[in-house]
Chimera marker file (.cmm) of the C-alpha trace (Angstrom):
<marker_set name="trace">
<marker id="1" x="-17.899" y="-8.468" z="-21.430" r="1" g="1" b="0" radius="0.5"/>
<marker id="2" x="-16.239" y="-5.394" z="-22.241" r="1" g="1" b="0" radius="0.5"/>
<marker id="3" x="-11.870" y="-5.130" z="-21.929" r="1" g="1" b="0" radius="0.5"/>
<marker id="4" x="-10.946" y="-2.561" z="-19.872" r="1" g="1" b="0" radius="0.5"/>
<marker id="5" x="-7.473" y="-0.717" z="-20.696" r="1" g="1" b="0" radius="0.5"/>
<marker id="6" x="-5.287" y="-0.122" z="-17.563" r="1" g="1" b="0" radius="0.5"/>
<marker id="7" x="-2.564" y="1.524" z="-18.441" r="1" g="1" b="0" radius="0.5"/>
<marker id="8" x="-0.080" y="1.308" z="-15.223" r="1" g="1" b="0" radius="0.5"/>
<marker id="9" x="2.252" y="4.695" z="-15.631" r="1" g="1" b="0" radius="0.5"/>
<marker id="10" x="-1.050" y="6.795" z="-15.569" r="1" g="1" b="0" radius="0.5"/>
<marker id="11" x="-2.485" y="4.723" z="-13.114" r="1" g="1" b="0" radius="0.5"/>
<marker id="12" x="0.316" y="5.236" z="-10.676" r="1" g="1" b="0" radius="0.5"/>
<marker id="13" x="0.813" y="8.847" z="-12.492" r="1" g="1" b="0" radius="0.5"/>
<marker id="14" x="4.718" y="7.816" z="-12.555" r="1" g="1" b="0" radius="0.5"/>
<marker id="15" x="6.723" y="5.970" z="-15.513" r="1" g="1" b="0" radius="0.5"/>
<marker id="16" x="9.121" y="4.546" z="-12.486" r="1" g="1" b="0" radius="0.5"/>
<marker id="17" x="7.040" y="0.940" z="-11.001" r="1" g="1" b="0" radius="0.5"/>
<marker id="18" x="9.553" y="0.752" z="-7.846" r="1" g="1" b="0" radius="0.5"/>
<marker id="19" x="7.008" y="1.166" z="-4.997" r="1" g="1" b="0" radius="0.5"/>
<marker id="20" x="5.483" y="-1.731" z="-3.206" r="1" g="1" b="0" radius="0.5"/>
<marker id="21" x="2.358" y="0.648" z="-2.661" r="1" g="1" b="0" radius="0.5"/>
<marker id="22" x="2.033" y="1.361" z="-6.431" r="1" g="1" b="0" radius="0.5"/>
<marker id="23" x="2.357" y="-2.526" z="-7.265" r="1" g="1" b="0" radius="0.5"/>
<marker id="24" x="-0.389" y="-3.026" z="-4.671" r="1" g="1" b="0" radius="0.5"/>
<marker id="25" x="-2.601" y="-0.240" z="-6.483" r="1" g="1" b="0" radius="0.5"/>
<marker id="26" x="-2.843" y="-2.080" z="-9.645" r="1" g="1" b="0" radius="0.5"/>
<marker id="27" x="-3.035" y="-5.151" z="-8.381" r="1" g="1" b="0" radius="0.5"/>
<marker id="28" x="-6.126" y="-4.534" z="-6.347" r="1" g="1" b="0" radius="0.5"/>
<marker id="29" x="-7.603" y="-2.748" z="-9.638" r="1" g="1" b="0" radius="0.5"/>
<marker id="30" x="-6.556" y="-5.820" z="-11.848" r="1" g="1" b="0" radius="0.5"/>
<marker id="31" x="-7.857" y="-8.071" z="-8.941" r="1" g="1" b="0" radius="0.5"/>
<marker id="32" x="-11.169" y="-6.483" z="-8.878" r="1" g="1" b="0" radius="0.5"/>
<marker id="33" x="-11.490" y="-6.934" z="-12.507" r="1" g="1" b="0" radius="0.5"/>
<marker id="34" x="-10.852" y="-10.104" z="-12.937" r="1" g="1" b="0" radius="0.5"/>
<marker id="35" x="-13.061" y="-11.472" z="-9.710" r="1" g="1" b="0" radius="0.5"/>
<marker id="36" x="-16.326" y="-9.904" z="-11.447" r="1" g="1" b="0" radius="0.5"/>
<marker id="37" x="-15.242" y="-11.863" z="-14.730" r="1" g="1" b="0" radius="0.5"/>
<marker id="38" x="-14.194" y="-8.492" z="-16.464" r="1" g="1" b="0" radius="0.5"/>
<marker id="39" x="-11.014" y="-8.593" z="-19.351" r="1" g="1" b="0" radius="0.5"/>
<marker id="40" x="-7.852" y="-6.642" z="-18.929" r="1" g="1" b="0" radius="0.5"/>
<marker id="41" x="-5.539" y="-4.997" z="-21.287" r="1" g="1" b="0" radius="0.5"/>
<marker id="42" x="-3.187" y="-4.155" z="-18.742" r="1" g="1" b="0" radius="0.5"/>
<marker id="43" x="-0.433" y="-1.507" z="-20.832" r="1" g="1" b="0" radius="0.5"/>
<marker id="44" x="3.015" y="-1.088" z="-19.893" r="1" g="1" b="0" radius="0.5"/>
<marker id="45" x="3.358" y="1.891" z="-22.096" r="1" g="1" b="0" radius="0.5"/>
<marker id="46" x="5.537" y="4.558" z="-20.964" r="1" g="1" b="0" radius="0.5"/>
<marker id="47" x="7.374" y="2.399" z="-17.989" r="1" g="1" b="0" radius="0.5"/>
<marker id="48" x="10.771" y="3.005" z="-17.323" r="1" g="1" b="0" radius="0.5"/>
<marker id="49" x="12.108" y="1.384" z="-14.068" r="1" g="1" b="0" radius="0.5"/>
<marker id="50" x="10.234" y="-1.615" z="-13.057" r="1" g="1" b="0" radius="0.5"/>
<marker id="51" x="11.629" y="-2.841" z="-9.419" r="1" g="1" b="0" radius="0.5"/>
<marker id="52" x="11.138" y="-6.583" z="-8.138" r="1" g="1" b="0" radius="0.5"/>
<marker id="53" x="9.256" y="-5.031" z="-4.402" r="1" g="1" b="0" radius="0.5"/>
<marker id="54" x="6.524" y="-3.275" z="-7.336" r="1" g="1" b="0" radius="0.5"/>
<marker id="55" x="6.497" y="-6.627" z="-9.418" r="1" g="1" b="0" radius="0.5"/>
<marker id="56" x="5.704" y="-8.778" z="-5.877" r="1" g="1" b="0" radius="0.5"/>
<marker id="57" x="3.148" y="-6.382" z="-4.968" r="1" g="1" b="0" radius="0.5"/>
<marker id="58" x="1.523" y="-6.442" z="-8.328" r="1" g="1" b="0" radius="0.5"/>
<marker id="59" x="1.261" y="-9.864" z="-8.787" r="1" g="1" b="0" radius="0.5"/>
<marker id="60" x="-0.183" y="-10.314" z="-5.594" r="1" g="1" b="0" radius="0.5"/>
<marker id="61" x="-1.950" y="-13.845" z="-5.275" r="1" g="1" b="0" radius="0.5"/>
<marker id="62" x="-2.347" y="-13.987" z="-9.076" r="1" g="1" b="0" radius="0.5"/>
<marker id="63" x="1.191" y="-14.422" z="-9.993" r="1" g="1" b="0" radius="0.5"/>
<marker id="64" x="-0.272" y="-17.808" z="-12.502" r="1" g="1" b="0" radius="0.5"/>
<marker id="65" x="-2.871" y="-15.501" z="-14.109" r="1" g="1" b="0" radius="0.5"/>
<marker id="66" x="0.280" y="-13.123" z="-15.008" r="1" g="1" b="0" radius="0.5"/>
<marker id="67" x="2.493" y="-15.945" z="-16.176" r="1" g="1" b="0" radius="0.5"/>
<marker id="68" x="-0.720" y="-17.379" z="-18.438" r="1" g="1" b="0" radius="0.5"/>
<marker id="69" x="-0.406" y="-13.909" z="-19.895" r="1" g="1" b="0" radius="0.5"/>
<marker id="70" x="2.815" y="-13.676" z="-20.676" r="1" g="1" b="0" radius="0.5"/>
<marker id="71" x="2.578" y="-17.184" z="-22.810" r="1" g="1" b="0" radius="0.5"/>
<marker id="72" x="-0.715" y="-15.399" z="-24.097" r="1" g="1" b="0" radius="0.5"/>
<marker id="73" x="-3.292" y="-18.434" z="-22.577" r="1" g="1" b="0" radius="0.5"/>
<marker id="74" x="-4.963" y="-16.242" z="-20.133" r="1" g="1" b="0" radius="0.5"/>
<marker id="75" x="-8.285" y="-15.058" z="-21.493" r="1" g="1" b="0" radius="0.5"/>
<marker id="76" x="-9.495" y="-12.462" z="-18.607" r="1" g="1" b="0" radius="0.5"/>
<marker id="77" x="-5.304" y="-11.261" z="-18.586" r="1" g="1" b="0" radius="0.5"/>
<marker id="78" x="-3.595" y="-9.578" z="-21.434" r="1" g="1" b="0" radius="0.5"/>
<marker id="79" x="0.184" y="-7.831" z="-21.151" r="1" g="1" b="0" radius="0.5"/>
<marker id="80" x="0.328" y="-5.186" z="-23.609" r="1" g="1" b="0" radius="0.5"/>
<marker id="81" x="3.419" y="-2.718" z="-24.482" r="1" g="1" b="0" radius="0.5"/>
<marker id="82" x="5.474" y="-5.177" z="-22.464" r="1" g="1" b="0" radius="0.5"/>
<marker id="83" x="9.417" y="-4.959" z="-23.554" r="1" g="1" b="0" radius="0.5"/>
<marker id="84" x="10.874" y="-8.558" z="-23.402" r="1" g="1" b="0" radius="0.5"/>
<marker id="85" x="13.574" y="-7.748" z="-20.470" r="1" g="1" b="0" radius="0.5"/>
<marker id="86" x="9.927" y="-6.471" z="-18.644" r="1" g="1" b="0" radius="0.5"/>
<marker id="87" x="8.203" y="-9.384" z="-19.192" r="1" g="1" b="0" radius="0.5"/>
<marker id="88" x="11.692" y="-11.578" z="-18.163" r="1" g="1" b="0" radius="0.5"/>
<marker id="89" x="11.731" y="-9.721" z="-15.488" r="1" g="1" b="0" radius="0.5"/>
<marker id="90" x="8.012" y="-10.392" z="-14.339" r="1" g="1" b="0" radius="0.5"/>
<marker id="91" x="7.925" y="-14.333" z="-15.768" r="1" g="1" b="0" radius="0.5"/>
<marker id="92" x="11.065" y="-14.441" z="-12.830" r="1" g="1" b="0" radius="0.5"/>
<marker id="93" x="9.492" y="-12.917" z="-10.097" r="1" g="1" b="0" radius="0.5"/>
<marker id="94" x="6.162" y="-14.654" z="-10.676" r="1" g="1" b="0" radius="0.5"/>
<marker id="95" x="8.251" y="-18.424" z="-10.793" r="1" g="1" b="0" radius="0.5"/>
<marker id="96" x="9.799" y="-17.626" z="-7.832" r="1" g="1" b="0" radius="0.5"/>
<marker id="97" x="6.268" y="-16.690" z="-5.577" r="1" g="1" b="0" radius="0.5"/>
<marker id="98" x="4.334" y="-20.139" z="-7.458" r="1" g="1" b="0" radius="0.5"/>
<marker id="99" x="7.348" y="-22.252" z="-6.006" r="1" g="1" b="0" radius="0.5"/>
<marker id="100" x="7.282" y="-20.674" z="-2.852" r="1" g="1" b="0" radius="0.5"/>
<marker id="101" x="3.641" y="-21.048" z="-2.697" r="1" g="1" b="0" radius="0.5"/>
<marker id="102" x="3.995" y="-24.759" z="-3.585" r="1" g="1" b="0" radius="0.5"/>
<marker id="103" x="6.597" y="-25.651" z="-0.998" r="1" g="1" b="0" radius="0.5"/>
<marker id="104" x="7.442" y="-23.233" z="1.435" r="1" g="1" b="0" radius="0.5"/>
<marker id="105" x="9.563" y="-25.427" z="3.338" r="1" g="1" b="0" radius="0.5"/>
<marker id="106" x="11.833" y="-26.316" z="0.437" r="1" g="1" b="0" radius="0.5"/>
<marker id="107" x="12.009" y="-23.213" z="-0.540" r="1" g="1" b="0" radius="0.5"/>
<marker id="108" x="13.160" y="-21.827" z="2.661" r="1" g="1" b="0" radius="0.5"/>
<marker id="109" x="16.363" y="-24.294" z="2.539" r="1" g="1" b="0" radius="0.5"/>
<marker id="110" x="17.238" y="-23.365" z="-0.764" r="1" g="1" b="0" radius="0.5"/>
<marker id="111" x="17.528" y="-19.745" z="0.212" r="1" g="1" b="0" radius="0.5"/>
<marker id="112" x="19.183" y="-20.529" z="3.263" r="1" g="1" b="0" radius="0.5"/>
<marker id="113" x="22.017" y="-22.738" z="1.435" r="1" g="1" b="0" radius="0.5"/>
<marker id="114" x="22.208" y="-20.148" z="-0.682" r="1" g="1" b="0" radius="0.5"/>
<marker id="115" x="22.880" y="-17.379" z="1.433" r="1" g="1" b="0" radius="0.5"/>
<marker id="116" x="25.395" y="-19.820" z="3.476" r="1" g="1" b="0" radius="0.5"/>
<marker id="117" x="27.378" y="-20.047" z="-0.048" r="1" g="1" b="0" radius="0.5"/>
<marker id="118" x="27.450" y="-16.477" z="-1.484" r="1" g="1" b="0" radius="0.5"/>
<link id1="1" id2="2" r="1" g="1" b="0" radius="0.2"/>
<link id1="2" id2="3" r="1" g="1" b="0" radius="0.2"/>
<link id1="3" id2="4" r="1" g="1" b="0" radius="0.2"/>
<link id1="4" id2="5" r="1" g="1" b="0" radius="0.2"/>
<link id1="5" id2="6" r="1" g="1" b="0" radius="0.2"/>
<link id1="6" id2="7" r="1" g="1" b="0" radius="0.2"/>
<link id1="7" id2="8" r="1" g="1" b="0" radius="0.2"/>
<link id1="8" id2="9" r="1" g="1" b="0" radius="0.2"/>
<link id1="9" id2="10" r="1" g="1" b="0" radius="0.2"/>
<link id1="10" id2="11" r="1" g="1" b="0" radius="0.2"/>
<link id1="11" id2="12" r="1" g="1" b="0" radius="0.2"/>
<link id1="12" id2="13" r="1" g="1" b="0" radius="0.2"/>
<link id1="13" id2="14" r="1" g="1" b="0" radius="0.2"/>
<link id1="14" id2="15" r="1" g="1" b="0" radius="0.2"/>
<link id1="15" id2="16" r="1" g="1" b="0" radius="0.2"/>
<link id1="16" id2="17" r="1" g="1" b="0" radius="0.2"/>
<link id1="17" id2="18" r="1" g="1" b="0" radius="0.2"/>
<link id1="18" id2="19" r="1" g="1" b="0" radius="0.2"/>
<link id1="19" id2="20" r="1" g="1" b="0" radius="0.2"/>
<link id1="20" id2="21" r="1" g="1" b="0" radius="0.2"/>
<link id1="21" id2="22" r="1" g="1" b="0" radius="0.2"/>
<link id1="22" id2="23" r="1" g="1" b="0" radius="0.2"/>
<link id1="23" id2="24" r="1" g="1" b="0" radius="0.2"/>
<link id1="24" id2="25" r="1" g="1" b="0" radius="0.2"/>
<link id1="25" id2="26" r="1" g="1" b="0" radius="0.2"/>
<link id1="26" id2="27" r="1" g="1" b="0" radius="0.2"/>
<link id1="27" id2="28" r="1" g="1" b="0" radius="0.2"/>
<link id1="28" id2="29" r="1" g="1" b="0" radius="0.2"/>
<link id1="29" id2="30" r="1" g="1" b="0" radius="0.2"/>
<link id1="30" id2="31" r="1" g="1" b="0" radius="0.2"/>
<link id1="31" id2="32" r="1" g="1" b="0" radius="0.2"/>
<link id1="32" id2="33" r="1" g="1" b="0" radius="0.2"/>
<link id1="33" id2="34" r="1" g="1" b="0" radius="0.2"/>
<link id1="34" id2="35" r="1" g="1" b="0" radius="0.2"/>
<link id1="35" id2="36" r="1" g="1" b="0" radius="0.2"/>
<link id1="36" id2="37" r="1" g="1" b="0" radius="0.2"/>
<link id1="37" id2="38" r="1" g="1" b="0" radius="0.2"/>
<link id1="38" id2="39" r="1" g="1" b="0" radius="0.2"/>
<link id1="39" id2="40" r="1" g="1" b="0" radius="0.2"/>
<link id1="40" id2="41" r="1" g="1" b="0" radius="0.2"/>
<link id1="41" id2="42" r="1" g="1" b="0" radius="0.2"/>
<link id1="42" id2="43" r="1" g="1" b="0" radius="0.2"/>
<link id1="43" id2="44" r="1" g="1" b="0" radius="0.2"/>
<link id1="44" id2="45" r="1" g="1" b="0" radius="0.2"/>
<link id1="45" id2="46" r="1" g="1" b="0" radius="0.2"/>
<link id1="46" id2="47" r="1" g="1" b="0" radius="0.2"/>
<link id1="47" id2="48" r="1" g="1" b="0" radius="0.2"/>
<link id1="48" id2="49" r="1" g="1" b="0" radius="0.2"/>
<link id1="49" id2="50" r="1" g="1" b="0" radius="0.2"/>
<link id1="50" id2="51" r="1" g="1" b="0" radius="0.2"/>
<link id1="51" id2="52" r="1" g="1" b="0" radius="0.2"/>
<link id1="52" id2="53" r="1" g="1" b="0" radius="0.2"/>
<link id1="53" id2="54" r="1" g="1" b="0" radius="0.2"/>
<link id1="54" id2="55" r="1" g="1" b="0" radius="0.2"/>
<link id1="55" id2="56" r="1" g="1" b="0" radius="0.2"/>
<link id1="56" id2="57" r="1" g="1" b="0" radius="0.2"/>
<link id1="57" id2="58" r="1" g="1" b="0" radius="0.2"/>
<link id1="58" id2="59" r="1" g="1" b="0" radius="0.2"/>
<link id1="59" id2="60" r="1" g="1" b="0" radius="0.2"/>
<link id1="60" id2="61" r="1" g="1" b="0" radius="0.2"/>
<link id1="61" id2="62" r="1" g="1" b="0" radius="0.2"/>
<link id1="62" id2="63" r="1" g="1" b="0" radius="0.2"/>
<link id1="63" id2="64" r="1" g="1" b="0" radius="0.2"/>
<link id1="64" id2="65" r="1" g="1" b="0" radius="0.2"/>
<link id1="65" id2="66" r="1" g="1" b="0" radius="0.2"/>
<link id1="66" id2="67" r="1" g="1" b="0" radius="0.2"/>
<link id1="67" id2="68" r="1" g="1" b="0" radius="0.2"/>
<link id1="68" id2="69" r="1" g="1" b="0" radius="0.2"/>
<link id1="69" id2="70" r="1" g="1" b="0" radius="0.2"/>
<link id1="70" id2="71" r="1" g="1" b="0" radius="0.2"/>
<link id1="71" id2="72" r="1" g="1" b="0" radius="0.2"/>
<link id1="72" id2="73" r="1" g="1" b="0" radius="0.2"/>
<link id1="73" id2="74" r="1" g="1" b="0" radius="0.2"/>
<link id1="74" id2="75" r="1" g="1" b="0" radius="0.2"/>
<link id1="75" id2="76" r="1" g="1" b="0" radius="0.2"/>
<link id1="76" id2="77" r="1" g="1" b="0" radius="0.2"/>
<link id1="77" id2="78" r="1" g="1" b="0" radius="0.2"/>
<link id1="78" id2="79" r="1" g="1" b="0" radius="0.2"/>
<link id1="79" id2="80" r="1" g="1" b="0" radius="0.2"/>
<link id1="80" id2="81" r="1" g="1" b="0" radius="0.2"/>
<link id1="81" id2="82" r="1" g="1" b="0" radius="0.2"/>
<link id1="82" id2="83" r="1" g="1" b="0" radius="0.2"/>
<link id1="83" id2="84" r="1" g="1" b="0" radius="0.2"/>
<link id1="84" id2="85" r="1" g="1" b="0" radius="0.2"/>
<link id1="85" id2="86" r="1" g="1" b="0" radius="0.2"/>
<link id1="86" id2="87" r="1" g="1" b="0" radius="0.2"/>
<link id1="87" id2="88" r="1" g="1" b="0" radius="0.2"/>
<link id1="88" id2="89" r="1" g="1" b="0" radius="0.2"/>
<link id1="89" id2="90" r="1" g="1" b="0" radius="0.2"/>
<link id1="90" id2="91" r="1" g="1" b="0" radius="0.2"/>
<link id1="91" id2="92" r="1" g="1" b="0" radius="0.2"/>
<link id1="92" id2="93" r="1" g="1" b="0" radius="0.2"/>
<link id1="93" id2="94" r="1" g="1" b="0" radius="0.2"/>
<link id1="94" id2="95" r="1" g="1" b="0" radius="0.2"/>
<link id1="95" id2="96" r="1" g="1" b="0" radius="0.2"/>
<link id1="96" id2="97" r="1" g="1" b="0" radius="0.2"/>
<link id1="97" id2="98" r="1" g="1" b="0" radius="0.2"/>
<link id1="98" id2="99" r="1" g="1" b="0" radius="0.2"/>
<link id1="99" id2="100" r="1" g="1" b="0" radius="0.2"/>
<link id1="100" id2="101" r="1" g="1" b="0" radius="0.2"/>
<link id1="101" id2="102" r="1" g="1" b="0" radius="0.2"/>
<link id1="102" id2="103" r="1" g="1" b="0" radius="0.2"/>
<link id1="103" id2="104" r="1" g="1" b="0" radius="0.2"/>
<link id1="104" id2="105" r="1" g="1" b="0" radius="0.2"/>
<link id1="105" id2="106" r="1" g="1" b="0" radius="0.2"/>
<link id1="106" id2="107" r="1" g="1" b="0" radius="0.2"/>
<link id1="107" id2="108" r="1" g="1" b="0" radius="0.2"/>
<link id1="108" id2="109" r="1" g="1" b="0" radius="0.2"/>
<link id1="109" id2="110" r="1" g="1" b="0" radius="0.2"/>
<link id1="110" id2="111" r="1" g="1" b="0" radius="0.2"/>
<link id1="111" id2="112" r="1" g="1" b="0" radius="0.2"/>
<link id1="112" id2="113" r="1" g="1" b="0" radius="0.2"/>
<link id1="113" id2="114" r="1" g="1" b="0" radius="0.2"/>
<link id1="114" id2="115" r="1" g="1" b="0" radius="0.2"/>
<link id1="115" id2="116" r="1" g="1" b="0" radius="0.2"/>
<link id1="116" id2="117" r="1" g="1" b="0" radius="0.2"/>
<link id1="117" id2="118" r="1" g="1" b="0" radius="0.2"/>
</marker_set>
């Protein structure tokens, strides 16, 4: 199958990726590629703010398939035109949903003891 190029700033038709509603846009367009089998080249070309309430929204319920990217083992998933602080950025975010996904309760605690210390 074909790779389609997504490139998120014209997507969104903004270089600024700070509003949940954006994030959700590409996500459902990266979603629907990827659940009919299709490949992504999904370009970060041209982005100049990139906000954690976009990256939540964009990785949706595929936060693994973006960290497989990132490490370059996802075949259906590729990151392109990604600066390094971006992809820190994302790699963060995406940790943080998998090990809320995986234990919700522990999770919870965590961020309650560590709002009770800061």
């Amino acid at each position: 199958m074909q790779t389609r190029d997504i490139t998120i700033s014209e997507l969104i038709a903004s270089e600024l990726c700070i509003e949940e509603q954006d994030g959700t846009l590409v996500f459902e367009t990266v979603d629907e590629v990827l659940r009919g089998g299709g490949h992504i080249a999904l370009s970060f070309a041209d982005v100049s703010m990139l906000t954690t309430p976009f990256i939540r929204a964009l990785l949706g319920t595929r936060a693994e398939d973006f960290l497989s990217a990132l490490s370059h083992r996802n075949s259906q998933l590729e990151l392109v035109e990604i600066s390094l602080a971006q992809g820190a950025r994302i790699a963060f975010v995406a940790e943080d949903l998998a090990l809320r996904a995986r234990d919700p309760e522990a999770y919870s605690q965590a961020r309650q003891r560590a709002l009770e210390t800061a």
